[in-house]
MIPAFI-673356 format. One record per residue: residue in one letter; x, y, z of N, C-alpha, C in turn. Coordinates in steps of 0.1 Angstrom, whole numbers. Layout:
residues N
 code  n_c1  n_c2  n_c3 ca_c1 ca_c2 ca_c3  c_c1  c_c2  c_c3
    a     X     Y     Z     X     Y     Z     X     Y     Z
...
***
This chain:
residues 230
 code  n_c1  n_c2  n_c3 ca_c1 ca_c2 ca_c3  c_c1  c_c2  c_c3
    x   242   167   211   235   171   223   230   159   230
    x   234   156   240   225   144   249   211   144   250
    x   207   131   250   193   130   250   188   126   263
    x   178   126   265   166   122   281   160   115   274
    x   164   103   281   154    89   274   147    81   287
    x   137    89   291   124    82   300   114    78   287
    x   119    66   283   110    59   273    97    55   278
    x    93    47   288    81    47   292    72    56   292
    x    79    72   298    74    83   302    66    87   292
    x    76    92   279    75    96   266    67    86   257
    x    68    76   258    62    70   243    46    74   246
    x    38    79   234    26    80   233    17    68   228
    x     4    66   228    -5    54   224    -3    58   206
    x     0    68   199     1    75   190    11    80   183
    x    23    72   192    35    74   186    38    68   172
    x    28    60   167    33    56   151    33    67   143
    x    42    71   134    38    82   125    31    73   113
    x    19    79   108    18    80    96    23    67    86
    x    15    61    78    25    51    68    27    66    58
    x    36    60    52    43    72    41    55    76    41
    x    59    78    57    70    82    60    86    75    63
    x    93    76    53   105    73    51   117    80    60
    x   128    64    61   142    70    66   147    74    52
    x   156    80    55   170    85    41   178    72    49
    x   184    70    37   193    58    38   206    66    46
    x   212    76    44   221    90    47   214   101    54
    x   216   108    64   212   119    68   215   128    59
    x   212   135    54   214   147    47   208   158    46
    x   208   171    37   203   184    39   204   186    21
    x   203   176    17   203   179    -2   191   176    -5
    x   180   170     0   165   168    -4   159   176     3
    x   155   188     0   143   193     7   126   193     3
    x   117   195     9   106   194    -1   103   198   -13
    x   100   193   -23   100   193   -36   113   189   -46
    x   118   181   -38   132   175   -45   120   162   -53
    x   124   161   -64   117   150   -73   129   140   -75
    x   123   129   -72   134   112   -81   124   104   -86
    x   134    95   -93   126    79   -97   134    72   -94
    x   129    62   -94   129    47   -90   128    40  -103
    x   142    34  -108   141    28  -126   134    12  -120
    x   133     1  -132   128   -11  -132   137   -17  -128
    x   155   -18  -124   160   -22  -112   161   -17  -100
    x   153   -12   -97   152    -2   -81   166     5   -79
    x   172    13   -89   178    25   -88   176    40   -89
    x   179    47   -78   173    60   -80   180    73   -82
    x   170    79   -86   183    92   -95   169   105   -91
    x   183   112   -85   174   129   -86   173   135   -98
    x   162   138   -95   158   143  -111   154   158  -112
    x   151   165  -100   152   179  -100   148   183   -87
    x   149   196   -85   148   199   -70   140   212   -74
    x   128   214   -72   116   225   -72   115   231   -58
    x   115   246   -58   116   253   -48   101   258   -46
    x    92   246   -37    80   254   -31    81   259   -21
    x    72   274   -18    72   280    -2    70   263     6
    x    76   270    17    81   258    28    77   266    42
    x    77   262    51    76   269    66    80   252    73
    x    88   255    85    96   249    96    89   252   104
    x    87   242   115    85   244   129    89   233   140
    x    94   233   154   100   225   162    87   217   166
    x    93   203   163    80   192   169    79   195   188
    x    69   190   189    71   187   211    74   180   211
    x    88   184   222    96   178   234   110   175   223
    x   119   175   235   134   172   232   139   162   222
    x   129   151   230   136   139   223   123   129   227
    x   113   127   214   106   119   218   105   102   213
    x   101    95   216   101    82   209    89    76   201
    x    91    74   190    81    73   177    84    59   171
    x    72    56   163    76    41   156    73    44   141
    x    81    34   135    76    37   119    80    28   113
    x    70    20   106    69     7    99    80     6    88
    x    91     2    85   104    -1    77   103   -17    74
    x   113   -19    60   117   -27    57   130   -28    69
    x   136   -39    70   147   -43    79   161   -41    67
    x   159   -45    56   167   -39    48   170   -24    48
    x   159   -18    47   162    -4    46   166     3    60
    x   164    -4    70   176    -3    83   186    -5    80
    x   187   -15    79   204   -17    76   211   -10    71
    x   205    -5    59   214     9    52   214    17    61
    x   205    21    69   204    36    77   220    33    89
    x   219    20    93   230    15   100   244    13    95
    x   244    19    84   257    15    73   264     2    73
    x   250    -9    74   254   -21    69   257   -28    49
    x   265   -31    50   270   -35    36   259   -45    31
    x   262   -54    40   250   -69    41   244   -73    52
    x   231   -80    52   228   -83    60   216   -99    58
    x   215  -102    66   210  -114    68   196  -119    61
    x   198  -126    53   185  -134    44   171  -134    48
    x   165  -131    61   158  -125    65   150  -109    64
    x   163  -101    65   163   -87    68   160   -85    48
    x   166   -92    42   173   -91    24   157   -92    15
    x   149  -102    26   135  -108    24   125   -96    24
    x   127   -81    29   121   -68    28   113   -70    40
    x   111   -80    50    98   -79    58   101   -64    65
    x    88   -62    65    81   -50    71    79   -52    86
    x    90   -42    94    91   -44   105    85   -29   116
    x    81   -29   126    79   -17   136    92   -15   139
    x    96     0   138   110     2   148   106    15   154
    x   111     9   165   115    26   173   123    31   172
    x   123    41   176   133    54   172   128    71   180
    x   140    74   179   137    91   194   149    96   179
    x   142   109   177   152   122   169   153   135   186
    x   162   138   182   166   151   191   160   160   180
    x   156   177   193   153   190   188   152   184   175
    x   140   175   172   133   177   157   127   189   154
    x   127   193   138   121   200   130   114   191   120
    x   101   198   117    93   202   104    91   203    92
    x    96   200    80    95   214    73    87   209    60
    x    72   216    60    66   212    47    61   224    43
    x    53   218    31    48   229    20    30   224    22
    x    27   232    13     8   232     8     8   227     0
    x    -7   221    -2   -12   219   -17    -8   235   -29
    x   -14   241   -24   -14   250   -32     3   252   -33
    x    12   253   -24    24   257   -30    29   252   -39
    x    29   235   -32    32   225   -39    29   223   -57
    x    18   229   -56     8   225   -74    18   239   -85
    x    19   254   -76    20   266   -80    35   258   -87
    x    45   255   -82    55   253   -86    56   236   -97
    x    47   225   -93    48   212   -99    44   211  -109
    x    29   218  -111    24   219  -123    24   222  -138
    x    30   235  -138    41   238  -146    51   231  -149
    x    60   222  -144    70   218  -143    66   201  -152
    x    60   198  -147    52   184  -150    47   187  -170
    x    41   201  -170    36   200  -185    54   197  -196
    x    66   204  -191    73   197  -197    83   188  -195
    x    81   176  -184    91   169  -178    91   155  -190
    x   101   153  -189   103   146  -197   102   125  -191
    x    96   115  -190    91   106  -181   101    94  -187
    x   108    89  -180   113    79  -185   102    64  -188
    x   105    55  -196    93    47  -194   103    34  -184
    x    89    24  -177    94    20  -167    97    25  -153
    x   102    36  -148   103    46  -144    92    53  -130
    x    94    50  -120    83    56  -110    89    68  -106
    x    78    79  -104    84    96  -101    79    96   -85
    x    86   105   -80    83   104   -66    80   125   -66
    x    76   129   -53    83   141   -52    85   142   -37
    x    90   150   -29    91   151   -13    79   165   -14
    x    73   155     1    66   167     5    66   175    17
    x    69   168    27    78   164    39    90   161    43
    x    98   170    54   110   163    52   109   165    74
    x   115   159    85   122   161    95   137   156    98
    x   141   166   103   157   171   107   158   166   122
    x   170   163   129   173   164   139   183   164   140
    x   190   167   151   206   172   158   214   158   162
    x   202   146   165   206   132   165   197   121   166
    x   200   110   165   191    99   158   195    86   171
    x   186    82   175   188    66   185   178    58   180
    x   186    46   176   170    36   170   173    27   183
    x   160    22   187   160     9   194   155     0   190
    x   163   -11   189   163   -25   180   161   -34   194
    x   151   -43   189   144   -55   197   153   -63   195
    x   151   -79   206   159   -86   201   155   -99   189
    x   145   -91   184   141  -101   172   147   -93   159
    x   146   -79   162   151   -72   149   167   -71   150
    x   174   -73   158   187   -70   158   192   -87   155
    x   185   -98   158   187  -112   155   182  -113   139
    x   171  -104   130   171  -106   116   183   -99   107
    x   190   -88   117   198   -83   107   214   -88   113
    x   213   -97   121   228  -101   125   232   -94   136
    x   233  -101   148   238   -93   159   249   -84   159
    x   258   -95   154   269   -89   153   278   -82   141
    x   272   -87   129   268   -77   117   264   -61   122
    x   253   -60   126   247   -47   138   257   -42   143
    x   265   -45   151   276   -41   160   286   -33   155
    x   291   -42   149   304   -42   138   300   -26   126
    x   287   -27   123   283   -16   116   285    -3   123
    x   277    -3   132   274     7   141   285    14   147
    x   299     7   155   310     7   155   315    16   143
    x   313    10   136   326    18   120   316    31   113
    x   304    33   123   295    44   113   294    54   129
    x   304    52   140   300    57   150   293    63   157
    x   283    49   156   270    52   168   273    49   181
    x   270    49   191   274    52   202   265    37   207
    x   270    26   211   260    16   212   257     8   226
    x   242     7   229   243     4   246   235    -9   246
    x   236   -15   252   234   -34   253   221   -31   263
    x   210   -34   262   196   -33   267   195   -50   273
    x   198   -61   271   200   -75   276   186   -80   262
    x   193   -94   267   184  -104   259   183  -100   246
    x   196   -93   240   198   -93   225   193   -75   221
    x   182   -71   225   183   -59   220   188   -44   225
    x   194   -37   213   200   -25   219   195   -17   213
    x   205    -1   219   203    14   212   216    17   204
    x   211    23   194   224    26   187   217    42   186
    x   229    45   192   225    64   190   242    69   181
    x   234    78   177   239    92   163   242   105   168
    x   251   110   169   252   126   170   253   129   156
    x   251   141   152   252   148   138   267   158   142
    x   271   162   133   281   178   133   274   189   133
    x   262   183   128   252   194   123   239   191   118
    x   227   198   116   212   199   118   214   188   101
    x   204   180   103   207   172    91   188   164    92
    x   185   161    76   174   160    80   174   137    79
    x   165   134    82   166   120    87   153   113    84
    x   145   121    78   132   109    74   127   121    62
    x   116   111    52   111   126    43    97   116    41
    x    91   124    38    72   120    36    72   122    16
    x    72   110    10    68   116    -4    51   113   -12
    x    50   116   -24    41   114   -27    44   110   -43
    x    36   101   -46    40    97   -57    36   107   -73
    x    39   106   -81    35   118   -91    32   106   -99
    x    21   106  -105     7    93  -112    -1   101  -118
    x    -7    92  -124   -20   100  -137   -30    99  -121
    x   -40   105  -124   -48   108  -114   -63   111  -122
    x   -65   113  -131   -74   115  -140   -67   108  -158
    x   -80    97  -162   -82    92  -175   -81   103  -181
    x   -75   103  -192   -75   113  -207   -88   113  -216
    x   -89   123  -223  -100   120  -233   -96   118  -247
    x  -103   121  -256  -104   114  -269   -87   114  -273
    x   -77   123  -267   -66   126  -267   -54   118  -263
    x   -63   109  -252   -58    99  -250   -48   106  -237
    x   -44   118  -236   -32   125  -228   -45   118  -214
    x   -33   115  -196   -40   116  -187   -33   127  -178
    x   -43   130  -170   -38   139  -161   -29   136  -154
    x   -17   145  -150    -7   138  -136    -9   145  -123
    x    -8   140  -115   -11   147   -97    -3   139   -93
    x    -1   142   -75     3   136   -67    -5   129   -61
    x    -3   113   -59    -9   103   -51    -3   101   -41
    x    -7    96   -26    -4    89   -13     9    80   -18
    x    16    80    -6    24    67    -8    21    63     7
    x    24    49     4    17    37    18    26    31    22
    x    38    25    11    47    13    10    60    24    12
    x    66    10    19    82    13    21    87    15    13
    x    94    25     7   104    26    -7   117    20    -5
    x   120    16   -12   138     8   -13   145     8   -29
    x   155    10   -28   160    12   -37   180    12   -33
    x   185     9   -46   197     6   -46   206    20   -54
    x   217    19   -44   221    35   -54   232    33   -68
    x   228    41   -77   233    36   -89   245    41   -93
    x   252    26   -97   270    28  -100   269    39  -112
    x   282    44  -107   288    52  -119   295    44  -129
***
């Protein structure tokens, strides 16, 4: 679906979402909220179960709006289906990107849904050691994806690296001058494109038992991770 990009129009003083909130390296529709992973001691991750809490959907305002959200440049690059990228970008700095999703969706759960189903689940999960647990609690979908890259961010991950990507992962790409551009995404289909997790952590000391409680904690930091060979 074509987008309406009156960027000045649209951007809000409030357009940052939230720290917490993650790209998928892949668009996809296989993580929904309460999909659980870890993150092993070489930053490889593995799904580890997918819990079905009540969920409710709803359409964000407006068509196609423009949002920012604090990323590693690395973990751009994946979202751009770059292989490699530049010593800079490789360096994790934590960068502002814009970005507009089309007809976004919503879709989260409650505390209470979320516990009705985790809780249980947690008394016999089995914890690797080393090992960070995540769970989703948040996920947004859209019909298509345009990131706008500055020309300082499209110079950390290689201009023409950028291009060349973008090209062979067919984004649709428009030259803005003085180095930065848009690289826009159509989907085939509703696919979701960022997820909100929370981390699964002791949250309460144990007693004489030594056992500690587990809950879900905030996450703040950029997650990254490498996907693991077969």
């Amino acid at each position: 679906m074509a987008f309406s990009f009156l960027r000045k129009q649209q951007k809000q003083p409030d357009s940052m979402l939230p720290r917490g909130w993650q790209f998928y390296p892949r668009p996809n529709n296989l993580e929904p909220p309460g999909t659980i992973f870890r993150i092993d001691n070489e930053q490889r991750r593995y799904i580890v179960d997918r819990l079905l809490p009540a969920s409710s959907q709803g359409r964000e305002p407006g068509v196609s709006t423009v949002h920012t959200i604090e990323t590693k440049m690395s973990v751009l690059a994946r979202v751009l289906n770059m292989e490699s990228w530049g010593a800079e970008a490789a360096a994790g700095r934590v960068r502002a990107v814009e970005f507009e999703m089309s007809e976004p969706i919503r879709e989260s759960t409650t505390d209470g849904d979320m516990d009705a189903v985790l809780k249980p689940y947690l008394t016999k999960m089995e914890f690797k050691p080393n090992n960070r647990y995540y769970v989703i609690r948040e996920t947004r979908s859209a019909t298509a994806m345009k990131y706008h890259l500055s020309s300082e961010q499209s110079g950390e991950l290689g201009a023409k690296a950028v291009l060349q990507s973008a090209i062979n992962a067919q984004f649709k790409v428009e030259e803005k001058g003085g180095g930065a551009y848009d690289l826009a995404q159509t989907f085939p289909e509703r696919l979701s494109v960022m997820y909100l997790p929370e981390e699964i952590a002791p949250v309460r000391a144990g007693l004489a038992s030594g056992d500690s409680e587990l809950g879900r904690v905030a996450v703040v930091d950029v997650l990254e991770w490498v996907e693991p060979t077969r």
